[in-house]
SETOR-410559 format. One line per field, with one value per residue (C-alpha): chain; x, y, z; residue number from 1; residue in three letters. Coordinates in steps of 0.25 Angstrom, whole numbers. Example, Ala and Ser with C-alpha at 12.3 -4.5 7.8 and 13.67 -1.06 7.14 Angstrom:
c = (A;A)
xx = (49;55)
yy = (-18;-4)
zz = (31;29)
k = (1;2)
r = (ALA;SER)
end
This chain:
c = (A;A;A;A;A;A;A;A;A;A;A;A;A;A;A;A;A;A;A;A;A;A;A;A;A;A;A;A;A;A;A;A;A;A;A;A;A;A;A;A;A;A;A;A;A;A;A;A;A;A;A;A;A;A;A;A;A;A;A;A;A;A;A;A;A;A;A;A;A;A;A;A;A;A;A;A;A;A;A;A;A;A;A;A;A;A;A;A;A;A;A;A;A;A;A;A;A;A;A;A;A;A;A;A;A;A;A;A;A;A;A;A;A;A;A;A;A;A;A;A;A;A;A;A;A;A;A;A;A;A;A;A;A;A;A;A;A;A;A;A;A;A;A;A;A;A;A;A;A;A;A;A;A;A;A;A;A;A;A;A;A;A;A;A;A;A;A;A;A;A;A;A;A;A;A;A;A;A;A;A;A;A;A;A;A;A;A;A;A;A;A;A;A;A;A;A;A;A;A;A;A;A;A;A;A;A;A;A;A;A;A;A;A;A;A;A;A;A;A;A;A;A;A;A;A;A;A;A;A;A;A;A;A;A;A;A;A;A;A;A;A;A;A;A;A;A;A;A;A;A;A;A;A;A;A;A;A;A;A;A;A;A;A;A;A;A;A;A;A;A;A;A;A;A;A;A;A;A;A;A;A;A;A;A;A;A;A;A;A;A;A;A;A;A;A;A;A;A;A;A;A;A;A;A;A;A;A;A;A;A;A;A;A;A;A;A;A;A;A;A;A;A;A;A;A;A;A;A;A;A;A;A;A;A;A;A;A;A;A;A;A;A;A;A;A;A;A;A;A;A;A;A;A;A;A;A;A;A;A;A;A;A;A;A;A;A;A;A;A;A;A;A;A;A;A;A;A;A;A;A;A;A;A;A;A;A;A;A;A;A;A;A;A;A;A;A;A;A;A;A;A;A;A;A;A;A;A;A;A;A;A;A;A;A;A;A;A;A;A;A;A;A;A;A;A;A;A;A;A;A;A;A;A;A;A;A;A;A;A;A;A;A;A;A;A;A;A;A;A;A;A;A;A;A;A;A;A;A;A;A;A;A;A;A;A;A;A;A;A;A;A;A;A;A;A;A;A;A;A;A;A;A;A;A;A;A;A;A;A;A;A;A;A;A;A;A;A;A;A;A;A;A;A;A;A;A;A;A)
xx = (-132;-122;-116;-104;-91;-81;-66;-60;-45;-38;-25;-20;-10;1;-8;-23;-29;-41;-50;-57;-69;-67;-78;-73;-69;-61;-69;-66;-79;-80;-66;-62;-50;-42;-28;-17;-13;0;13;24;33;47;50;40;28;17;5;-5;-10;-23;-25;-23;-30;-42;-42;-43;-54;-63;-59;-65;-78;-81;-78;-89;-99;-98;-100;-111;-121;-116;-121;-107;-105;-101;-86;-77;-65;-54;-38;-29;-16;-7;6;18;32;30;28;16;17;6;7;1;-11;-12;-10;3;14;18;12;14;27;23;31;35;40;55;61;69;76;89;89;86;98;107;102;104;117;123;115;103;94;103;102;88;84;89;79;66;69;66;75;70;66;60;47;53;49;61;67;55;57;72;69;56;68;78;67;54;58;46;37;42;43;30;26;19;18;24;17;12;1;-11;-6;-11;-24;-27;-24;-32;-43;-42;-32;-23;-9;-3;4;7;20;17;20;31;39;47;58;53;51;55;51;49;43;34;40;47;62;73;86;78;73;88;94;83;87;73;71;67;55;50;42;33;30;17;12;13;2;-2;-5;-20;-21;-17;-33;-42;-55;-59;-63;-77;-74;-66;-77;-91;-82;-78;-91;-87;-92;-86;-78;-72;-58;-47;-32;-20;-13;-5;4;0;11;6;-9;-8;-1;-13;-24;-18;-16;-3;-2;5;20;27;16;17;10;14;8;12;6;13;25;30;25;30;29;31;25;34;33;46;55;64;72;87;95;101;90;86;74;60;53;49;37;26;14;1;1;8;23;21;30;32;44;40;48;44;47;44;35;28;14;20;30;20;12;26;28;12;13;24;23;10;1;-7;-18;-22;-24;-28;-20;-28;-20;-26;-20;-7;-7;-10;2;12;9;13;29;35;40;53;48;57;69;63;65;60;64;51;60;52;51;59;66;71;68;65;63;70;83;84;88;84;89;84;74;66;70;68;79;79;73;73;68;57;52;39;32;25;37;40;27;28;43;39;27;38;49;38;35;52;53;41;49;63;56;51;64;68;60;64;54;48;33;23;12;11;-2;0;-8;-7;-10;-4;-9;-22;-14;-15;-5;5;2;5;18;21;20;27;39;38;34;24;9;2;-11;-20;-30;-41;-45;-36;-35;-27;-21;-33;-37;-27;-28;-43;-39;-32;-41;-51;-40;-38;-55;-55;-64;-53;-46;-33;-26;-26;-40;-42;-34;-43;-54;-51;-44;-47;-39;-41;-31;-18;-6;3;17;23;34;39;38;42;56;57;54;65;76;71;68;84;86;79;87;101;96;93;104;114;107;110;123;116;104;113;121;107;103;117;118;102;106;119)
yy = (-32;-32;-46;-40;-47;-38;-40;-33;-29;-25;-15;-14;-4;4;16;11;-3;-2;-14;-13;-19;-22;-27;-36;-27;-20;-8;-2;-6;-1;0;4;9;11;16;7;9;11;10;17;18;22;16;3;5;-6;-11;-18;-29;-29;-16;-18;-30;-21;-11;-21;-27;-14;-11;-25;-23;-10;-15;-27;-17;-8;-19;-25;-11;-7;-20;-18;-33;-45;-47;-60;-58;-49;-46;-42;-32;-26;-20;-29;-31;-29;-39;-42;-56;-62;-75;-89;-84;-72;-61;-51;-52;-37;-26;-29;-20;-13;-13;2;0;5;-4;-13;-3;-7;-22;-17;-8;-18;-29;-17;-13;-30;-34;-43;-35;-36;-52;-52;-43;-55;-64;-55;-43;-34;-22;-24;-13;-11;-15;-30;-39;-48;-35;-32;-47;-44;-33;-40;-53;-42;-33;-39;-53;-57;-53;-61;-74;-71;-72;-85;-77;-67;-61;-47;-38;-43;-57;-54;-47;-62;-68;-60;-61;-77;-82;-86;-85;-83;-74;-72;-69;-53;-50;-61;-57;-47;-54;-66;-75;-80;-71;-83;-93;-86;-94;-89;-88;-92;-87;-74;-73;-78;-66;-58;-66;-69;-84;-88;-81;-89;-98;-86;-82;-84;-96;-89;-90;-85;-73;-76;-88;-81;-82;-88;-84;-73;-81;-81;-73;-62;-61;-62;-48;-40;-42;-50;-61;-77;-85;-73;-73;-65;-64;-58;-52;-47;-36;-21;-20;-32;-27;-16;-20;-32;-20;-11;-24;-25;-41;-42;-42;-29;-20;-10;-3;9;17;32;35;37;26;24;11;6;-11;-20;-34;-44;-59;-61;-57;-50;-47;-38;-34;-19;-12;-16;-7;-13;-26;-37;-44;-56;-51;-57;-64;-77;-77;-61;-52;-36;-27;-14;-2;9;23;27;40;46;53;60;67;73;77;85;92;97;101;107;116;119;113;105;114;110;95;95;98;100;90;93;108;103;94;103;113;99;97;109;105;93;82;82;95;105;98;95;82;76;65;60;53;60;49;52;38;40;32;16;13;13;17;15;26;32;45;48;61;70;82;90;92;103;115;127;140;139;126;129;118;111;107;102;95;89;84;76;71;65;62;53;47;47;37;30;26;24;12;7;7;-1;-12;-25;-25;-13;-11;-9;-2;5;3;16;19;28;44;45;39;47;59;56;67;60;46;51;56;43;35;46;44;28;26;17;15;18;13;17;8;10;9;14;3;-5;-12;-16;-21;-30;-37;-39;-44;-54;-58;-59;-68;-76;-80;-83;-70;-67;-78;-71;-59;-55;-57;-50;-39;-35;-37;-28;-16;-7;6;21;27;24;34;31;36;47;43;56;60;48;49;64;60;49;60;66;51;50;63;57;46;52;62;53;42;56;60;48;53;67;60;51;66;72;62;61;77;76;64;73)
zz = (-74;-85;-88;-94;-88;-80;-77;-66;-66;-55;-56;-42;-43;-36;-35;-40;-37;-47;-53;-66;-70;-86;-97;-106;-117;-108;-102;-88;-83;-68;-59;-45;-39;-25;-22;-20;-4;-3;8;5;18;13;0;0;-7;-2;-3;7;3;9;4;-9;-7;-2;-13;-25;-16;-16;-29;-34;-24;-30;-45;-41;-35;-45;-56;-49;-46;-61;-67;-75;-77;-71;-65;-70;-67;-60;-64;-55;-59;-50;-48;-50;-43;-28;-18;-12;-1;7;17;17;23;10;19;16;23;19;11;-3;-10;-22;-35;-32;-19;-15;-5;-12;-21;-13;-20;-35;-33;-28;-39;-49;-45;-43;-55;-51;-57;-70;-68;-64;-75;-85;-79;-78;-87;-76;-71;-54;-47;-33;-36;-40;-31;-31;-24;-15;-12;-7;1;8;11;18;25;27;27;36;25;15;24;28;13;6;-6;-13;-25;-30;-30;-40;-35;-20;-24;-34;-20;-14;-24;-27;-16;-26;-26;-38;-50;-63;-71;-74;-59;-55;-69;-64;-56;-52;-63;-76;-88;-97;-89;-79;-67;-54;-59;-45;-52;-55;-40;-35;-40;-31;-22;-20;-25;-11;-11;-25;-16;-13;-28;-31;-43;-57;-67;-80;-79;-87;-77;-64;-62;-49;-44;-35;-20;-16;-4;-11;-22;-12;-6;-17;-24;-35;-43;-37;-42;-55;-60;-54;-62;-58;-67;-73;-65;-70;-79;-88;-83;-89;-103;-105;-101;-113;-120;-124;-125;-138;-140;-143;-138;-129;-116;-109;-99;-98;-84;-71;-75;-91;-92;-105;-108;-120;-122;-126;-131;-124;-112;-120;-108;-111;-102;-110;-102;-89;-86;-86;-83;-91;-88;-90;-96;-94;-108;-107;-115;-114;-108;-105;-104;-97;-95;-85;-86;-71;-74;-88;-85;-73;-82;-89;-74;-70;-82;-83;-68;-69;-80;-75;-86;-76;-70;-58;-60;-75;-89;-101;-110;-122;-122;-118;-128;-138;-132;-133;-148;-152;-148;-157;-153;-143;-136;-145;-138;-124;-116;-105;-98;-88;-78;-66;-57;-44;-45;-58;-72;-73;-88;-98;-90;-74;-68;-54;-56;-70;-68;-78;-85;-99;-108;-118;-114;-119;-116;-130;-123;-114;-104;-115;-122;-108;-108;-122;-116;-104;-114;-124;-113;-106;-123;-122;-111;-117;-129;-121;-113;-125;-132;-120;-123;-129;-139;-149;-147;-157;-150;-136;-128;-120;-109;-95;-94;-106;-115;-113;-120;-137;-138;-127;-134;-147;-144;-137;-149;-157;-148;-146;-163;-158;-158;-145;-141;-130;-121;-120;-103;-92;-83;-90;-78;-73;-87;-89;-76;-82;-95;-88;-80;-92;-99;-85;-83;-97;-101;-110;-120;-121;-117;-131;-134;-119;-126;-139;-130;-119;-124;-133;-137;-138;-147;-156;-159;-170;-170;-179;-182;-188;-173;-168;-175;-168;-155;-157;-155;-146;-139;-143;-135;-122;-122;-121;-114;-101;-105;-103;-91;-82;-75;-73;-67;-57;-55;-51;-41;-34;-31;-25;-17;-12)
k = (1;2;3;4;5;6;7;8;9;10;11;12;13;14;15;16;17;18;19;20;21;22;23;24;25;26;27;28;29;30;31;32;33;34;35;36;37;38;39;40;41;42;43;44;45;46;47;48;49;50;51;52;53;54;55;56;57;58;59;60;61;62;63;64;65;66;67;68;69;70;71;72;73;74;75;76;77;78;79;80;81;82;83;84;85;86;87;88;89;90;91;92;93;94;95;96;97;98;99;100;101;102;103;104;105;106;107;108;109;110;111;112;113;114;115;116;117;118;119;120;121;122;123;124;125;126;127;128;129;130;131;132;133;134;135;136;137;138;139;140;141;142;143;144;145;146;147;148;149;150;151;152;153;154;155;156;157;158;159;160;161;162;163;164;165;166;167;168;169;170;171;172;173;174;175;176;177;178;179;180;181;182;183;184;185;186;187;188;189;190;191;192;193;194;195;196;197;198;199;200;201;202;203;204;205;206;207;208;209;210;211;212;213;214;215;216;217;218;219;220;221;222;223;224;225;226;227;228;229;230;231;232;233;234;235;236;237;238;239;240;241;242;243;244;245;246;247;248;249;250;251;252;253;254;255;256;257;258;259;260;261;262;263;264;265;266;267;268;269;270;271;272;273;274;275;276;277;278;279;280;281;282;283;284;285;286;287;288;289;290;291;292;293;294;295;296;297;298;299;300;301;302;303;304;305;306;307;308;309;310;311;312;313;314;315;316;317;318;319;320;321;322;323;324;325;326;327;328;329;330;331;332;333;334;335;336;337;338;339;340;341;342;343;344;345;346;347;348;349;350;351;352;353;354;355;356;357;358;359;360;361;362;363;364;365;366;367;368;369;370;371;372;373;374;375;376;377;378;379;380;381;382;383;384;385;386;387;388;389;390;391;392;393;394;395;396;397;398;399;400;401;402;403;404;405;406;407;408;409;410;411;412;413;414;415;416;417;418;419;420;421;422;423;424;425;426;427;428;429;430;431;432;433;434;435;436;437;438;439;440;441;442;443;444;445;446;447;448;449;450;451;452;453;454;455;456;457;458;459;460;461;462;463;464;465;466;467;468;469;470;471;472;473;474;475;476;477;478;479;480;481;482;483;484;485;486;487;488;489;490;491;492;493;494;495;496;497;498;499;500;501;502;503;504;505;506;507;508)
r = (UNK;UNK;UNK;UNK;UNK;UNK;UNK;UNK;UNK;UNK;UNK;UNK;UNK;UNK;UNK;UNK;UNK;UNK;UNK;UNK;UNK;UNK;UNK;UNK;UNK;UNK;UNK;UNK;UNK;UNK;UNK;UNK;UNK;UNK;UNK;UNK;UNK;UNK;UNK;UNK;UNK;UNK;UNK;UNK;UNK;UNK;UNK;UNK;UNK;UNK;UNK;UNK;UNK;UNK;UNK;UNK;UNK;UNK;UNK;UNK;UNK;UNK;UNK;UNK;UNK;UNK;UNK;UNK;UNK;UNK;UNK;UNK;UNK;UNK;UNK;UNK;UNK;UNK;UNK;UNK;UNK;UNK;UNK;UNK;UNK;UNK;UNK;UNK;UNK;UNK;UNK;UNK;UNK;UNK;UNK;UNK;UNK;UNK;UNK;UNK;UNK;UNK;UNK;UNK;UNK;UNK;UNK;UNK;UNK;UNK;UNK;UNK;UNK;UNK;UNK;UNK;UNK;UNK;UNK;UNK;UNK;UNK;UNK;UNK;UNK;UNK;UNK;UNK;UNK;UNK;UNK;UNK;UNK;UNK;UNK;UNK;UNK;UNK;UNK;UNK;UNK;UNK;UNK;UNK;UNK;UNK;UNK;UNK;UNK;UNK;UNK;UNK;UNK;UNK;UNK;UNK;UNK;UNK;UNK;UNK;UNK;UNK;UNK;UNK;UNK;UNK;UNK;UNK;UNK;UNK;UNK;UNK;UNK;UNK;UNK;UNK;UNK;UNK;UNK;UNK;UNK;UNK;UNK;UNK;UNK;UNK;UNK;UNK;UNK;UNK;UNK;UNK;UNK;UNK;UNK;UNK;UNK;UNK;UNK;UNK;UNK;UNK;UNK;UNK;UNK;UNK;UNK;UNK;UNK;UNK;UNK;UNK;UNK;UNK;UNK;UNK;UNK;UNK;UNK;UNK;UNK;UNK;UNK;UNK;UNK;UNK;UNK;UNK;UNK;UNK;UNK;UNK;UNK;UNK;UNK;UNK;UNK;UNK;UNK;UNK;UNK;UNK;UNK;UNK;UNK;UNK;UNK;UNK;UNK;UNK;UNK;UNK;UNK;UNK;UNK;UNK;UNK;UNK;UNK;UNK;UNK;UNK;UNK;UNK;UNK;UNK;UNK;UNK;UNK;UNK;UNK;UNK;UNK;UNK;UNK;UNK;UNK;UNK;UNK;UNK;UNK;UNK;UNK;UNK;UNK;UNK;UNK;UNK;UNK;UNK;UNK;UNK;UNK;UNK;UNK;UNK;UNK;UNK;UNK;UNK;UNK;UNK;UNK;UNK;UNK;UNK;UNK;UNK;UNK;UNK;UNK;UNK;UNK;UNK;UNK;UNK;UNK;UNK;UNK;UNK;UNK;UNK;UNK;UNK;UNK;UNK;UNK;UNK;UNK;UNK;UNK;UNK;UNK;UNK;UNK;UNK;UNK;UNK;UNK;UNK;UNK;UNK;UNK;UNK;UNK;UNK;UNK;UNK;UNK;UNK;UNK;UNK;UNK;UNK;UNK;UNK;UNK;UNK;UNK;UNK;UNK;UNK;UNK;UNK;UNK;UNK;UNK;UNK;UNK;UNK;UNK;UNK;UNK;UNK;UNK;UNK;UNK;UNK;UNK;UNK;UNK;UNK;UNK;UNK;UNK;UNK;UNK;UNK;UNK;UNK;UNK;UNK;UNK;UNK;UNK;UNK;UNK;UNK;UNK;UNK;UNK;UNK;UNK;UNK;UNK;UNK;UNK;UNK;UNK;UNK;UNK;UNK;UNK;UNK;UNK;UNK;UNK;UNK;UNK;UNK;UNK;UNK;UNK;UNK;UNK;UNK;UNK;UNK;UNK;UNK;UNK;UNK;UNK;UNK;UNK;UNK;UNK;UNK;UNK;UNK;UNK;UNK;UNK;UNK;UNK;UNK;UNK;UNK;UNK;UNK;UNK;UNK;UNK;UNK;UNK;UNK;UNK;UNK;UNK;UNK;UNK;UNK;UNK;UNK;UNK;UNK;UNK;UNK;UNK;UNK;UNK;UNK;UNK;UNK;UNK;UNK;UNK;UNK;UNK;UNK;UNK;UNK;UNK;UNK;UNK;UNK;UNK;UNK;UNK;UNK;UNK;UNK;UNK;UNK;UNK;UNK;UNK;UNK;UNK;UNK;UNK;UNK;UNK;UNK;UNK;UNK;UNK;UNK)
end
């Protein structure tokens, strides 16, 4: 049997729980995967907690069977990632009192409007740097205190997802500052904040909130009953944290100040690490939040769709066959047109509610602009490519700080041809990880950092992750794309009124 030391991660997600068993150079040793069970009766979107409970405990079994018939190594310790906001509450005796509410869930949207429309979310954005939104637990909070106040009484503790499953794991109740940043704490200072939680009207339920620890320290052992059934060696190491967001930036290895990570897969996931909080109130869109390196912060700011942009317009225009595309030949047809399409835009604001980052705005739809009758389907193709690189750029110039490289990772970055036009548009170096799991990756990392495998995150870092390619930008195309970049932005900044114009005739 090999004597090789194992870290399992765990990524418990909104549409996949999977656990990953990594070597200690960061290989994707053996993994195992369920579908997230979820309840969505109206608006709500829930999660059981047992189940999900259930899944990450057969996803743990069969990661422990596998490594022990395989002889693939010995397991040391397991990290624990899952999805942030939400609210996830259990009793005295660690049974919940409801299903946990996922960071997606609906009901609440009545409050953020209001706390929009009064100006609490204004005030409250000065203390966390976060625009809320329904997924915010201060606002789940609020509607769980009108209309399942028995739920909330019920409850000794409120906490969130990778929380629960430490408790469950380790019965230990405790979290860390990369999920409790967005509206409950002080930036600065990673300690519950009252006047931050008073203008919630939520600072009653402070008691509730769970102890903060460093994120690299928010550490206990697995229990011997839990560890004797899922297969698992006594006694090992299990971490929590941090929340996917941070996860996945540590598991692409963007640690160091000014660097970057996007993810161009079903949401434009676009962060910046910063040394300080940096929160500015000209533009308030995005989060701001704790990373898992002590003194370390991210801004992150979310376009709601980028891949699926590129799915409408090859479905459409009937380029997929079946289920597959040949993306090299489309390539090949896309690199024949230059840059900005022969005058063509598209705006990839697809999603059904609307656009979220860099501008708000819930009637904000997609659309080409341009088109002429010498224009044919790859010209709209090579359009929605750069309109999805467009938006890229425009969250980017929405950050408080300039980046120096982009660790870019999702679907799309398995394109070299998409990737290069990426850092054509932004002018910035792009780097691809090595891996896919990246979630899950960081969660191990941490872990390794938190049994003491590892003696930093940066030395966790060069250890761990390796990468695949480099793009440097042109910037002789890079200064083209720029005015047609300019072209995008006054376009949708002229197209507000109409969108609002839209939405009010269908609502007629």
């Amino acid at each position: 049997m090999s004597n090789e030391q194992l870290i399992i991660g765990i990524d418990a997600g909104t549409s996949m729980t999977k656990a990953v068993a990594f070597s200690l150079n960061g290989s994707e040793v053996t993994k195992a995967s369920r579908s997230t069970r979820l309840h969505t009766p109206d608006n709500w979107i829930e999660a059981d907690m047992d189940f999900v409970w259930e899944d990450v405990s057969a996803c743990l079994r069969e990661i422990a069977d596998t490594v022990r018939k395989q002889s693939l190594g010995v397991i040391s310790a397991i990290g624990i990632t899952a999805t942030g906001d939400g609210t996830w509450m259990m009793d005295t005796h660690g049974l919940p009192t409801r299903a946990g509410i996922m960071w997606c869930d609906g009901r609440s949207q009545a409050y953020v409007n209001a706390w929009h429309e009064d100006g609490t979310a204004r005030k409250a954005y000065g203390y966390c740097g976060t625009s809320v939104f329904p997924g915010t637990q201060a606002a789940q909070i609020r509607w769980l205190m009108d209309n399942d106040a028995d739920a909330l009484e019920k409850a000794a503790v409120v906490f969130h997802e990778k929380d629960w499953l430490l408790y469950k794991l380790t019965g230990t109740i405790s979290t860390d500052a990369t999920d409790q940043c967005l509206t409950n704490i002080d930036l600065k200072t990673a300690t519950y904040d009252p006047e931050l939680l008073s203008v919630f009207g939520v600072e009653l339920q402070i008691s509730k909130f769970p102890e903060i620890r460093p994120t690299s320290e928010n550490a206990a052992p697995i229990l011997e009953t839990v560890a004797h059934a899922l297969s698992l060696p006594a006694g090992i190491p299990v971490a929590a944290g941090p929340m996917d967001v941070s996860a996945h930036a540590l598991g692409v290895g963007a640690i160091r100040a000014r660097q970057a990570s996007s993810v161009l897969g079903t949401a434009g996931l676009h962060q910046i690490i910063m040394d300080d909080t940096n929160i500015s109130m000209d533009n308030m869109t995005g989060m701001t939040l704790c990373h898992c390196k002590p003194n370390s912060w991210i801004r992150l700011v979310a376009a709601m769709v980028a891949t699926p942009n590129l799915d409408w317009v090859l479905d459409t225009t009937g380029v997929r066959d079946g289920k597959t595309v040949d993306y090299s030949r489309l390539e090949r047809e896309l690199k024949e047109i230059p840059p900005g399409s022969a005058g063509v835009i598209y705006q990839p604001y697809l999603a059904p509610g609307g656009e979220r980052g860099p501008f708000v705005n819930t009637t904000a739809k997609a659309g080409f602009f341009g088109i002429s009758q010498s224009h044919t389907k790859y010209h709209l193709i090579r359009a929605v490519y750069e309109g999805v690189a467009f938006s890229m750029r425009d969250c980017y110039e929405h950050m408080p700080i300039e980046p120096y490289e982009i660790l870019l990772s999702g679907g799309g970055a398995n394109s070299a041809f998409w990737s290069q036009m990426v850092c054509d548009i932004v002018g910035k170096r792009i780097v691809i990880p090595d891996g896919s799991e990246y979630g899950a990756r960081g969660a191990a990392i941490n872990a390794g950092v938190a049994a003491g495998i590892f003696e930093s995150y940066e030395s966790a870092v060069e250890t761990t992750i390796k990468y695949t390619r480099k793009f440097e930008p042109n910037m002789t195309q890079h200064e083209t794309y720029s005015r047609f970049y300019e072209l995008y932005r006054n376009l949708y900044t002229a197209q507000v009124a109409i969108w609002k114009q839209r939405a009010d005739i269908l609502a007629e």
